[in-house]
LOKOLTI-378756 format. One line per 10 residues: number of its first residue (from 1); their letters; for each residue x, z, y of C-alpha. Coordinates in nm, 2 decimals. Layout:
NUM = a = X/Z/Y  ...
END
This chain:
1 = xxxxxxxxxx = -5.85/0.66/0.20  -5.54/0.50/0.26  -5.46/0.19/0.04  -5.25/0.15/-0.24  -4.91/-0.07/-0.24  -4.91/-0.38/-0.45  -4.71/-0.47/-0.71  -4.46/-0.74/-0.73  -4.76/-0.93/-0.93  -5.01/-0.86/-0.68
11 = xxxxxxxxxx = -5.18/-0.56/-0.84  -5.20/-0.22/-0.67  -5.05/-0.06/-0.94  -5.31/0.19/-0.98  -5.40/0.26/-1.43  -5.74/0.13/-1.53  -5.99/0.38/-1.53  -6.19/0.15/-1.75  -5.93/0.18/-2.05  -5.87/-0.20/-2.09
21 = xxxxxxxxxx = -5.51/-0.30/-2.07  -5.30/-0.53/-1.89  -5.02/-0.72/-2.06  -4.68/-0.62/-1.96  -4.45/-0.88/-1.78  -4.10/-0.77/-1.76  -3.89/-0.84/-1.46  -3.63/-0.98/-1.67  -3.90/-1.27/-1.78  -3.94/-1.35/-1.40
31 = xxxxxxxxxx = -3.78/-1.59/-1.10  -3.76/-1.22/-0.92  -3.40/-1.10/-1.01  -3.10/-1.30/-0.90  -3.00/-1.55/-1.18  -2.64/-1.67/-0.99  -2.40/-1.76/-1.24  -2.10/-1.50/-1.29  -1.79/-1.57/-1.11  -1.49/-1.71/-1.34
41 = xxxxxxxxxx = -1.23/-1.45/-1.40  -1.01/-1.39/-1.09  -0.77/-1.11/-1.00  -0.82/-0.89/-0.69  -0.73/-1.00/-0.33  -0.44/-0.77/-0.29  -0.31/-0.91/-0.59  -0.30/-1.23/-0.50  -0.18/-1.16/-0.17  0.13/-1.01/-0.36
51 = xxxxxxxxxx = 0.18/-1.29/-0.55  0.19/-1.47/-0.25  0.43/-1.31/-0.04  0.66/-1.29/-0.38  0.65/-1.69/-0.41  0.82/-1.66/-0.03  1.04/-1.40/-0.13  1.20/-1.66/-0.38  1.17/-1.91/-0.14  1.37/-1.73/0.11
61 = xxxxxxxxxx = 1.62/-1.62/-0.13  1.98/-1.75/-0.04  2.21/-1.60/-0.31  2.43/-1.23/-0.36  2.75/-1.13/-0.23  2.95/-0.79/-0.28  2.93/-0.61/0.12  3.13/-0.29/0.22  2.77/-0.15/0.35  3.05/0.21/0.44
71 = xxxxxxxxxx = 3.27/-0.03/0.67  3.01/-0.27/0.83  2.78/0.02/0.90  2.78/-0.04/1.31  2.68/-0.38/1.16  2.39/-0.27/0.98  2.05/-0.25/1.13  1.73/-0.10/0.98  1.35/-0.06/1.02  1.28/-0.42/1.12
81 = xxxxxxxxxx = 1.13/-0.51/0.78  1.09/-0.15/0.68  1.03/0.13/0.88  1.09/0.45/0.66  1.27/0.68/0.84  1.56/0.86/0.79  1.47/1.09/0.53  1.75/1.37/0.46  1.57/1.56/0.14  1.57/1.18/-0.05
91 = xxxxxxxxxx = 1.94/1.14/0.07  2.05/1.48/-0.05  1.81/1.34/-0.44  2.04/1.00/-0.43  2.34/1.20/-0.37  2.28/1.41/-0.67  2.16/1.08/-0.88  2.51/0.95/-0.76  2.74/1.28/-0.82  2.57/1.33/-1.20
101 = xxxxxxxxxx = 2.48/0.94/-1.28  2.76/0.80/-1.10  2.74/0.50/-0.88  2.59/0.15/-1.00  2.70/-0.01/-0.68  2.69/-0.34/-0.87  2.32/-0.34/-1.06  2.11/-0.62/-0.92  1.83/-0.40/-0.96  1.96/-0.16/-0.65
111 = xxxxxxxxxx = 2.11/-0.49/-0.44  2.03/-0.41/-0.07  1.83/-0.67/0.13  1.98/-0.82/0.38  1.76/-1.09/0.65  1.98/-1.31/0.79  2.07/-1.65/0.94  2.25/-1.85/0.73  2.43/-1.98/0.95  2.60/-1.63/1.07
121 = xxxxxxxxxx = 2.77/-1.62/0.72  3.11/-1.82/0.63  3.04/-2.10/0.37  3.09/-2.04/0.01  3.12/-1.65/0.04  2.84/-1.52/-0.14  2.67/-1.66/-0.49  2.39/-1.80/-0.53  2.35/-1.69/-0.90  2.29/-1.35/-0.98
131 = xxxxxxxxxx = 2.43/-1.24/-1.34  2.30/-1.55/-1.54  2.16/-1.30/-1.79  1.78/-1.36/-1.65  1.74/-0.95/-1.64  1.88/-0.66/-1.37  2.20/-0.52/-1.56  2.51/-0.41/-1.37  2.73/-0.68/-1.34  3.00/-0.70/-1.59
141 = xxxxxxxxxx = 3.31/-0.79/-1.36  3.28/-0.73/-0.96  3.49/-0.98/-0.89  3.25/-1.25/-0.99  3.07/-1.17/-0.65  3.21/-1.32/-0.34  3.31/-1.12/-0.06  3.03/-1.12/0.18  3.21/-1.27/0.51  3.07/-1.29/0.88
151 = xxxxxxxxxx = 3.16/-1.56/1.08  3.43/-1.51/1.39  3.27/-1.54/1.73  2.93/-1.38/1.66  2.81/-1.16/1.99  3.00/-0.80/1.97  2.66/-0.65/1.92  2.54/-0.89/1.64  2.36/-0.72/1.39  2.26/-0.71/1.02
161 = xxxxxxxxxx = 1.90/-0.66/0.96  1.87/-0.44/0.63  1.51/-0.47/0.48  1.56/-0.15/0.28  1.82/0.12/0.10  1.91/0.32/0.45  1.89/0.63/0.21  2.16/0.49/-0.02  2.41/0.37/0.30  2.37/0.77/0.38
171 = xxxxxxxxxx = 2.40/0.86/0.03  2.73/0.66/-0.06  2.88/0.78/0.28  2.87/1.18/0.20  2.92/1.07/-0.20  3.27/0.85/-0.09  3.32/1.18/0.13  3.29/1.44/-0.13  3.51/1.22/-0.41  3.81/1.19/-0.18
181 = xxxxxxxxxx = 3.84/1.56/-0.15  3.83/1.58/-0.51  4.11/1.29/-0.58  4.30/1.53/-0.30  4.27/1.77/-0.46  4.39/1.65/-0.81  4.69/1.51/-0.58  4.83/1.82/-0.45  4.80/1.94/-0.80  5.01/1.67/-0.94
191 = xxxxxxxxxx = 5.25/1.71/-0.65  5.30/2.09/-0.70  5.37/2.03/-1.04  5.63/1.71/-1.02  5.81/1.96/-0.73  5.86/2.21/-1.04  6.21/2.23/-1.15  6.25/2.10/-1.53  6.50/2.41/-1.56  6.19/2.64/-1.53
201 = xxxxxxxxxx = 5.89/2.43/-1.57  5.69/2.53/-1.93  5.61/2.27/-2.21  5.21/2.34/-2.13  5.22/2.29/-1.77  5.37/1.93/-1.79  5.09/1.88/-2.10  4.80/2.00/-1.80  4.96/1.70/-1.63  4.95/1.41/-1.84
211 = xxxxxxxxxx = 4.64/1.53/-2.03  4.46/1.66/-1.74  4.55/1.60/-1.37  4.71/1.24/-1.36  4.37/1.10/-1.58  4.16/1.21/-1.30  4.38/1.10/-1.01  4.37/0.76/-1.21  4.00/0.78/-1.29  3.91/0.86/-0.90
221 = xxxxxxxxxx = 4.15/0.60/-0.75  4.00/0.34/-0.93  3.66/0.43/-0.84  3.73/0.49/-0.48  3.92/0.12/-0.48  3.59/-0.04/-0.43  3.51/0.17/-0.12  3.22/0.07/0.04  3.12/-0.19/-0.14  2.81/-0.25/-0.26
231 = xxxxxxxxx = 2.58/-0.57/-0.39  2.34/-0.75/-0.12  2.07/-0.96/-0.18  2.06/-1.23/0.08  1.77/-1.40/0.26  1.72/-1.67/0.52  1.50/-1.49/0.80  1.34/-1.86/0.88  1.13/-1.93/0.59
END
């Protein structure tokens, strides 16, 4: 007859034909479970491996500067730090975001990434504040951000490594595309009607033109006047 397993006390375990009973010891009453103190409140590892790489982030954050991303694009250089490809379907989503939303070129919230060497950059030509209201709202004036300068003498093939936003740079170009065919077109409206003869021209036609065409020539002018331009967030590529 093959013999029975003990128990943890030594017993086989088998019930007691005899109808006596044994007095129960719980496991819980016992050295046999692990007694280790619990562990004092932590978060997860990626977490703090986030926090980390935030803290050198801020360190390696130099400051904010207003760059015409449309006519540096040769400059610009991408998938270093990220490497999302091209994606047209979430360029053709921006560009709708863009045509309905309109354009917050200037929200610090959008601000494109840019790794660089300080030294590349010409003194005093970027800020290294960002609105002074503690919180990402678009910046009330433009003008408070530098122009964003390169030094002269940098290698012809010197580049700009972008750590992100290659979708909007594609977005902005066909969006910059598509509202200077409109402000043509709102042009040669205005230009067929100041070619009418006063002699012949009606009192609702010239109304069309103060009330209607030269408001959008106006409104697309001054959006297009800031071209390119859109806020970078600057950081030194040696930290």
């Amino acid at each position: 007859m093959p013999r029975k397993a003990k128990t943890v006390d030594g017993s086989t375990g088998g019930g007691d034909r005899s109808g006596s009973s044994r007095k129960k010891t719980l496991v819980k009453d016992t050295l046999l479970p692990d007694m280790r103190k619990g562990e004092a409140p932590q978060v997860e590892q990626m977490i703090e491996d986030t926090n980390t790489l935030n803290e050198k982030v801020d360190q390696a954050l130099i400051g904010y500067a207003r760059f015409n991303i449309l006519a540096n694009k040769s400059k610009l250089r991408f998938r270093d730090w990220n490497t999302q490809p091209l994606v047209p379907s979430q360029v053709k989503m921006l560009l709708n975001s863009f045509l309905i939303d309109a354009v917050s070129r200037f929200n610090y919230s959008y601000g494109i990434p840019l790794v660089i060497d300080p030294s590349t950059l010409v003194e005093g030509m970027y800020s290294t504040k960002g609105d002074g209201s503690g919180s990402h709202h678009e910046a009330k004036k433009a003008e408070l951000l530098p122009e964003l300068k390169l030094k002269d003498g940098l290698p012809s093939d010197f580049k700009l490594a972008a750590a992100g936003s290659q979708h909007r740079l594609y977005a902005l170009a066909k969006w910059y595309d598509i509202k200077h065919k409109q402000l043509d077109k709102w042009k040669w409206e205005e230009a067929l009607v100041l070619s009418e003869d006063t002699g012949t021209i009606s009192e609702d036609v010239i109304d069309d033109l103060n009330k209607r065409i030269k408001p959008n020539v106006k409104t697309l002018e001054g959006v297009l006047a800031c071209g390119g331009q859109w806020l970078v967030v600057l950081y030194d590529k040696s930290v």
